[in-house]
N, C-alpha and C positions, 0 to 999 in steps of 0.2 A: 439537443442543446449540448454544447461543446464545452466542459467546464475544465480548465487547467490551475491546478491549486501548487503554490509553493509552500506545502505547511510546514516543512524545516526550517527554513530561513526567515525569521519576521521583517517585514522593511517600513521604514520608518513611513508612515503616512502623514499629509498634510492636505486637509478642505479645507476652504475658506468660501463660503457660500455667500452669496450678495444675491438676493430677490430671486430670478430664475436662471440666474447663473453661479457656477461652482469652480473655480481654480482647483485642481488638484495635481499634487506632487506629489511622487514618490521615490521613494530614497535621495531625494533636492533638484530630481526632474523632474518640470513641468510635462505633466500630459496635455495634450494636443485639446483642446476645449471641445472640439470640434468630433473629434473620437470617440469620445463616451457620450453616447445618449441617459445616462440616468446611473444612480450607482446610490448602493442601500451600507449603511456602517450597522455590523449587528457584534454585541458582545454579554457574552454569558458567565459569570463569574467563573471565575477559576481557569480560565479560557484566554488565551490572544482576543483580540477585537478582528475580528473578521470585516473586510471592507470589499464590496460587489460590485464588478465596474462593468453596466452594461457597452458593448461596443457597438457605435455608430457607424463606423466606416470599416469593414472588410479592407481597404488599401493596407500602405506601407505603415502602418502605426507602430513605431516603437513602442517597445513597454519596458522600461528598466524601474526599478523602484528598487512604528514597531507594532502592525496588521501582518494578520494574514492576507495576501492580496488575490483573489480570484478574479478572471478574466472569465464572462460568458458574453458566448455567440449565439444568441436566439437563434432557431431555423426560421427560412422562410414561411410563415403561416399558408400560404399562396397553397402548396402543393397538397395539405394535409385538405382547405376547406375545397381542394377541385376534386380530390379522392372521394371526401363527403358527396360532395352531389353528385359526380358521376352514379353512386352506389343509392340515390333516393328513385324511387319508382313514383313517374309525375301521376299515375292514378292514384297511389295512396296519398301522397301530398295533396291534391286537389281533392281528396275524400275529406282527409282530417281537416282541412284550412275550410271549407263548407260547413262542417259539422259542429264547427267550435263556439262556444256561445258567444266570444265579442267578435266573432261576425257583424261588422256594420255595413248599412248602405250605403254610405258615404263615395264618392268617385276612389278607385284605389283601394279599397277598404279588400279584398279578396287577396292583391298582392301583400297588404299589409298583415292578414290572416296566415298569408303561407310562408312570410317572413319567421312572425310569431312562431308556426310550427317549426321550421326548418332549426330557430333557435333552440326551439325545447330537446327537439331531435341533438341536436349537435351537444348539449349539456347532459341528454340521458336520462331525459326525463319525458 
């Protein structure tokens, strides 16, 4: 995750949320709506307000922007969960998804069991 933080300079922040959408401005520019997929306001006394702008679009997105303003770029999920499987050996999957007690017989019920595991696997448990 790529996080670039400007915490010397505060710049003024503006939301205006209506249902499942949020106008946001920063320093009296409008960001691009379309840009930010999601974005979290967190403030802890004694503290600037910290304001989280996830980004939607990798393009040309300007960002010019009294928050702190942090910019993340999620990584691709893609590469970490194809490392995961590459690294699962299909004998022990097909042992543990067998072995498990809501095992059912249902059509599918076996892909559904080795879902289940590959989950617990991928949390660590």
């Amino acid at each position: 995750m790529d996080q670039r933080t400007d915490t010397d300079s505060p710049r003024r922040v503006e939301i205006t949320a209506r249902g499942g959408r949020a106008d946001i401005e920063i320093d009296g520019t409008e960001v691009d709506p379309g840009a930010v997929k999601a974005y979290s306001v967190n403030h802890f006394a004694g503290e600037w307000p910290e304001v989280l702008l996830h980004v939607a679009d990798r393009g040309d997105t300007r960002w010019s922007g009294t928050a702190r303003v942090a910019v993340v770029d999620h990584a691709d999920p893609g590469p970490a969960a194809a490392a995961f499987l590459d690294a699962i050996d299909p004998e022990a999957l097909e042992r543990a998804a067998l072995s498990r007690p809501d095992l059912g017989t249902e059509p599918y019920s076996l892909t559904k069991a080795m879902l289940a595991q590959l989950g617990e696997w991928a949390r660590g448990l």
